[in-house]
C-alpha positions in Angstrom: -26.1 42.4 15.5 -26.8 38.9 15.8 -26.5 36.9 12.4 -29.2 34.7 10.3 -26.9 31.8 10.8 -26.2 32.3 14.4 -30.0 32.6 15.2 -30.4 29.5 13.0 -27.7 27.6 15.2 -29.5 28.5 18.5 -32.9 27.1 17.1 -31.6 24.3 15.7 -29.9 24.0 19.5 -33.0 24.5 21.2 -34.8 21.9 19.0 -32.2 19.3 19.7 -32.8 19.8 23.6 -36.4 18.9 23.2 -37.7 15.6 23.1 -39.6 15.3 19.7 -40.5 12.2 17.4 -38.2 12.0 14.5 -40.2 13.2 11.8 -41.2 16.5 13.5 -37.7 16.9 14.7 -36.5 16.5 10.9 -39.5 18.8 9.6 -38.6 21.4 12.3 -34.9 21.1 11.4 -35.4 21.6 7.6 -37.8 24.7 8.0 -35.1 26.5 10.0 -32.2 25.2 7.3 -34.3 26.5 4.7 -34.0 29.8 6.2 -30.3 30.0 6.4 -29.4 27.5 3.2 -32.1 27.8 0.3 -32.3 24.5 -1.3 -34.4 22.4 -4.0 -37.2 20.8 -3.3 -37.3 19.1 0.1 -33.9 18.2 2.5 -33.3 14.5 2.3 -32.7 13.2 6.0 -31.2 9.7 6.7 -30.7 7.8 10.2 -27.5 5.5 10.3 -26.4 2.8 12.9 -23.3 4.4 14.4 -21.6 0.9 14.7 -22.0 0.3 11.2 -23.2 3.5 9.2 -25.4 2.1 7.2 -28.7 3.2 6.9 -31.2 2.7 9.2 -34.4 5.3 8.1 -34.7 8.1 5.5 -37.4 11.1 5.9 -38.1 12.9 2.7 -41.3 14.5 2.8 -43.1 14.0 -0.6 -41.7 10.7 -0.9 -43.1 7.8 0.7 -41.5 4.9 -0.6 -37.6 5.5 -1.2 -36.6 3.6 -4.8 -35.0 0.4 -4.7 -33.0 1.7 -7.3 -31.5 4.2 -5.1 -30.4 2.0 -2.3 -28.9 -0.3 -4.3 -26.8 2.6 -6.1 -26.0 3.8 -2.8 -24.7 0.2 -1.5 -24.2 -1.9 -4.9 -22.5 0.5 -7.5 -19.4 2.6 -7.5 -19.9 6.2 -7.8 -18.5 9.5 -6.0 -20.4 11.6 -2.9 -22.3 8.6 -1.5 -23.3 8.5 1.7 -20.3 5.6 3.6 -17.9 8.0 2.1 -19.0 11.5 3.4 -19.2 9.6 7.1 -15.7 8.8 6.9 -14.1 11.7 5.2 -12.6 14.3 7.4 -14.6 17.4 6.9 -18.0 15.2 7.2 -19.2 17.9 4.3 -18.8 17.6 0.4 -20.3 18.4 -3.0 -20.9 16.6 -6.1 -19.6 19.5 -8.1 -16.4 19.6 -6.0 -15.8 16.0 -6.2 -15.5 16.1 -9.8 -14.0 19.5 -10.9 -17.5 21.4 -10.9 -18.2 18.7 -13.9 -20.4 15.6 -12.2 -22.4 15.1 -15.5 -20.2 11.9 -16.4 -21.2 10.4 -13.1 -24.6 8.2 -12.5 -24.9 10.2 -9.4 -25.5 13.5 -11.4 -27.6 12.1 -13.9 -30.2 10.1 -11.5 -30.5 13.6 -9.6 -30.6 16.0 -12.8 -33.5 13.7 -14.1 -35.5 15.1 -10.4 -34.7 18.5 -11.0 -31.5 18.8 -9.3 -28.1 19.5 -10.3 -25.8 20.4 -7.0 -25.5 17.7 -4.2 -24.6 18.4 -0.8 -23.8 15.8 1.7 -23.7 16.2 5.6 -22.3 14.3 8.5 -24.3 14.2 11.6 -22.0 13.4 14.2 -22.6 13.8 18.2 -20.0 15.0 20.6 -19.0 11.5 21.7 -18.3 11.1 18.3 -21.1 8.3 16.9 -22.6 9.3 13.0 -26.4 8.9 13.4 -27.5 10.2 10.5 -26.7 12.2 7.3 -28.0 15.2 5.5 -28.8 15.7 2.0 -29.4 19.2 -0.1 -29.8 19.9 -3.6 -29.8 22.9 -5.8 -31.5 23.4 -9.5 -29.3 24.0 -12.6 -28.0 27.4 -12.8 -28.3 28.0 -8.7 -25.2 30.0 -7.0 -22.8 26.8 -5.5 -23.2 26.0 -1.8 -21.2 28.7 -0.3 -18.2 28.5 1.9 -20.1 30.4 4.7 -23.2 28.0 4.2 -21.2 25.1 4.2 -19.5 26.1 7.8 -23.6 26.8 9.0 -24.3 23.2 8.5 -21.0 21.8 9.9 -22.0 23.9 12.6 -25.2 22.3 13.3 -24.1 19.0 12.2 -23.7 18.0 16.3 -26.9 19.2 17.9 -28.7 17.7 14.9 -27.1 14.7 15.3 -27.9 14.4 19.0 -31.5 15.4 18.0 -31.8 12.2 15.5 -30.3 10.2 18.1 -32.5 10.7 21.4 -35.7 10.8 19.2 -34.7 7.2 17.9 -33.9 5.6 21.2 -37.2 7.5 22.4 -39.0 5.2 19.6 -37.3 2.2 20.6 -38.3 2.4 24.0 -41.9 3.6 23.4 -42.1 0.7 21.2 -39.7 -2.0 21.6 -38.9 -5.0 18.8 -35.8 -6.3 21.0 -35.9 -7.8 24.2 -33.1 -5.7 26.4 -34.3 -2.2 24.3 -34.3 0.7 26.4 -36.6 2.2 28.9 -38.7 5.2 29.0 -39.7 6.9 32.5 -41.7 10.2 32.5 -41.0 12.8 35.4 -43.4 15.6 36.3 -41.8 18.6 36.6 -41.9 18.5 40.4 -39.4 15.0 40.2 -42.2 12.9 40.2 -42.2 9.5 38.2 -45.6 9.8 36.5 -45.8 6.9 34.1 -43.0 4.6 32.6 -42.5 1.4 30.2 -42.2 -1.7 31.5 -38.3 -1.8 31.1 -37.9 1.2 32.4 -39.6 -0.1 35.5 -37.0 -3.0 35.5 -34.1 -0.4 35.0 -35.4 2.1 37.7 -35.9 -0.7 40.5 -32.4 -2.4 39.7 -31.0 1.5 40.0 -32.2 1.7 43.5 -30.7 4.7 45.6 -34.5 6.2 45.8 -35.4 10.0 46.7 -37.3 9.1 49.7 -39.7 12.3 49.2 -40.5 11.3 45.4 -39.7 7.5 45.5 -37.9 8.5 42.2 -33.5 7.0 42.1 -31.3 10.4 42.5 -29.8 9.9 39.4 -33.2 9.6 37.6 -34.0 13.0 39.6 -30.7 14.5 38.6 -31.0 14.5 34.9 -34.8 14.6 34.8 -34.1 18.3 36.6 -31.4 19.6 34.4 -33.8 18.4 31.2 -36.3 21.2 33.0 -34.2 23.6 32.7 -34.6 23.7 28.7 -31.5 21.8 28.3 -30.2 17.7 27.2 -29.3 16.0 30.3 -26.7 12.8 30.8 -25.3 10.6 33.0 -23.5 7.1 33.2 -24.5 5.1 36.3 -23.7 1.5 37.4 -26.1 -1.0 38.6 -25.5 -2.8 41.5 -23.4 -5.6 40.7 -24.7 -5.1 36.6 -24.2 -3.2 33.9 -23.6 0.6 33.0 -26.4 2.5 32.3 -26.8 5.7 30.2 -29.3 7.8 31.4 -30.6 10.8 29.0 -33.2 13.4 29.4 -35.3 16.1 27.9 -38.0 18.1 27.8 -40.8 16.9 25.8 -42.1 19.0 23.1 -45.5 20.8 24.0 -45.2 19.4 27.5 -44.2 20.0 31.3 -42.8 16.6 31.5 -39.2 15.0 30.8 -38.6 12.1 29.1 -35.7 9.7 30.5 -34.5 6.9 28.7 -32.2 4.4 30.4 -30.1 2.5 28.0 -28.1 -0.7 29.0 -24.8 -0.4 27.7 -24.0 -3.7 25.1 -21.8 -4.6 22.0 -23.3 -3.5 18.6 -26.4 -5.5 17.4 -25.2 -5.8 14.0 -22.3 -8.0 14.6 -23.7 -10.9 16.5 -26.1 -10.5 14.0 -23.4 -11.5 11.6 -21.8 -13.4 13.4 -25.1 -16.0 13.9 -26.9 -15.7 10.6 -22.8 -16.7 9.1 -21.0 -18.6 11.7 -18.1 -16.3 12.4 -15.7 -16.5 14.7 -15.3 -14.0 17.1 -12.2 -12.9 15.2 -14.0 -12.8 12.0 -16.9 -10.9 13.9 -14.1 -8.7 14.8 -12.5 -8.1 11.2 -16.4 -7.5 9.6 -16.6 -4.7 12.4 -13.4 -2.8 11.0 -14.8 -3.1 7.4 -18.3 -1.6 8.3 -16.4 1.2 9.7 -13.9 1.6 6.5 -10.3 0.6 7.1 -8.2 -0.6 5.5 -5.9 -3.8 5.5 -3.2 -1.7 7.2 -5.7 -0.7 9.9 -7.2 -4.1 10.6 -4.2 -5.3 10.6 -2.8 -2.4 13.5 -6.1 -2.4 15.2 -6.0 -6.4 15.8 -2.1 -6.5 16.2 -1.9 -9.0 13.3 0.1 -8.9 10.0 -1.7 -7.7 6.6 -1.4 -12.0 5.7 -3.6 -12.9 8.4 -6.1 -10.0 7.8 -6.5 -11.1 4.5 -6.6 -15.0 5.4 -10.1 -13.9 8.0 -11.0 -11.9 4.8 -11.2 -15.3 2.8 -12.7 -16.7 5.3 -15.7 -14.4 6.3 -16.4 -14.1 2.3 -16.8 -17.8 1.8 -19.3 -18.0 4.9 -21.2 -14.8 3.3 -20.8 -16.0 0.2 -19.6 -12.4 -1.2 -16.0 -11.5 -3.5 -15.4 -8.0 -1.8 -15.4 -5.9 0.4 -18.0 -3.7 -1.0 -20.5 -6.8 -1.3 -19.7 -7.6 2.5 -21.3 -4.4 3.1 -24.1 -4.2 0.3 -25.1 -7.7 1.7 -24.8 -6.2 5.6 -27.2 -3.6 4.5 -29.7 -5.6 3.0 -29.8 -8.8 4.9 -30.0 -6.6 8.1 -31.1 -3.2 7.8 -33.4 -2.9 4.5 -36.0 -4.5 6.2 -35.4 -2.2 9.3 -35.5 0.5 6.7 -38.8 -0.7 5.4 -40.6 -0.7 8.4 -39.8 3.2 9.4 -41.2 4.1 6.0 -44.3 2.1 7.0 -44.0 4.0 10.4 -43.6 7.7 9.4 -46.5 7.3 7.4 -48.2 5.8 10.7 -47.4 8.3 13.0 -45.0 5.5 15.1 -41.9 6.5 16.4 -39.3 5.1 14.5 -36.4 3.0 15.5 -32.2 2.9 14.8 -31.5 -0.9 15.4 -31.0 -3.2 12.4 -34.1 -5.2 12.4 -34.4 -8.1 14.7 -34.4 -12.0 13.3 -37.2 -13.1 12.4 -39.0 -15.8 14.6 -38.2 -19.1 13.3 
């Protein structure tokens, strides 16, 4: 007989193959969680920038406004179970209670969630297949609640991926249905029948620089070939080349409610948050370079084998990129990443959800000067 949890899994499958705006996608998610892992209050769901982890969005219904207080415990203070350091563990899983030898109550993590209600903390990678983190998944539990179970734990591992690609296409689907930067990605719908029925102006650009038309449906074959596995119930993806330009990544799904599928075309290009960096600091490419490795949590040793330099000259671009950001650590290079660059981003999806806009993964965009 066919398990709660492996019914669960399925859904949570089938959800990821459809092309929903974030918030449904979360509020769907968590009311077939719920089924499968009871839980306090509302799950907490978080969007992160899989070039840099931080985060990008947060989608906790009930709370409108996310405390500053909590972001800058998350980014500014140094506790156990936050969010960087479940995305880089191994198991992409962990507990508060396990952390600390089933005592948290000496940690400000504990005591900022017992004064809410909760007691246990569960933290959960979302990772695609390729794998890029896009998001992260939070669950509590009142005092005196059985612990998260092994077999619960290995549910939400399980579903970790699908949620994760989930997160992902309804973000680029809000950045190209609503674009802030200029080379953001396009949007074309297709009928059911192959036909291009509407489409945003860059995916206009995309889908005349693609070429290679279906002569019947005036639609490019590799448009058609992803838009009719997407009709099928299930994701669709492809990596094309434009004609003497860039690689494309081409991704399609069914949208929610509808007979139509969604394809969004996304150029492929370096990480936004690093030339970001890079401009609003001066750095040098090689600096640029060393602030990407940091973001993504290695250490000296890894810089160092990563770039193919010794430990000395990691530690002499080190110097330098935190006199041009005018931090002391490694831990400020990131607070000061997070909120020069993505609060504001993070910001303006709360305004968003509560909107009804589709919201968006990039750090934010300068602003015009």
């Amino acid at each position: 007989m066919e398990s709660k949890a492996t019914r669960a899994e399925d859904r949570i499958r089938e959800l990821a193959a459809r092309q929903f705006d974030l918030a449904t996608f979360w509020q769907e998610s968590s009311s077939v969680i719920s089924e499968v892992v009871p839980h306090y209050w509302v799950p907490c769901w978080y969007t992160l920038d899989p070039a840099s982890h931080l985060i990008t969005s947060h989608f906790h219904e009930g709370l409108t406004e996310y405390p500053d207080a909590w972001l800058e415990a998350e980014y500014l203070d140094d506790d156990v179970n936050q969010i960087l350091d479940v995305v880089r563990s191994d198991s992409g899983i962990s507990t508060l209670h396990e952390l600390t030898g089933g005592d948290p109550s000496g940690t400000a993590r504990w005591q900022a969630n017992i004064e809410l209600g909760g007691d246990q903390e569960l933290l959960l990678r979302l990772r695609t297949r390729s794998g890029e983190v896009w998001g992260a998944l939070g669950l509590y539990r009142e005092l005196d609640r059985p612990m998260f179970s092994a077999a619960e734990k290995q549910f939400l591992s399980a579903v970790s991926t699908p949620l994760a690609e989930g997160a992902r296409r309804a973000l680029v689907f809000g950045e190209a249905s609503d674009p802030d930067w200029p080379d953001g990605p396009g949007l074309v719908l297709v009928g059911i029948d192959g036909h291009v029925e509407s489409m945003t102006a860059a995916g206009a650009a995309w889908l005349t620089a693609l070429g290679d038309v279906d002569v019947e449906r005036a639609t490019p074959v590799s448009v058609l070939a992803v838009a009719r596995a997407a009709a099928s119930g299930r994701p669709a993806e492809a990596r094309v080349r434009v004609p003497e330009g860039p690689w494309l990544a081409l991704s399609a799904a069914l949208l929610a409610g509808e007979h139509r599928v969604a394809v969004l075309v996304e150029p492929a290009r370096p990480p936004r948050i690093f030339d970001l960096v890079m401009s609003a600091h001066g750095l040098t490419r090689r600096e640029r370079e060393v602030v990407q490795l940091v973001l993504e949590g290695h250490p000296t040793a890894g810089i160092s084998s990563t770039l193919s330099v010794s430990g000395y000259t990691v530690q002499e671009h080190l110097k330098s990129v935190f006199e041009k950001m005018g931090v002391r650590s490694r831990r400020e290079l990131v607070a000061q990443a997070f909120f020069a660059h993505y609060s504001p981003r993070f910001r303006d999806n709360e305004r968003r959800s509560e909107a009804s806009q589709p919201m968006r993964g990039n750090p934010a965009p300068p602003a015009a000067g």
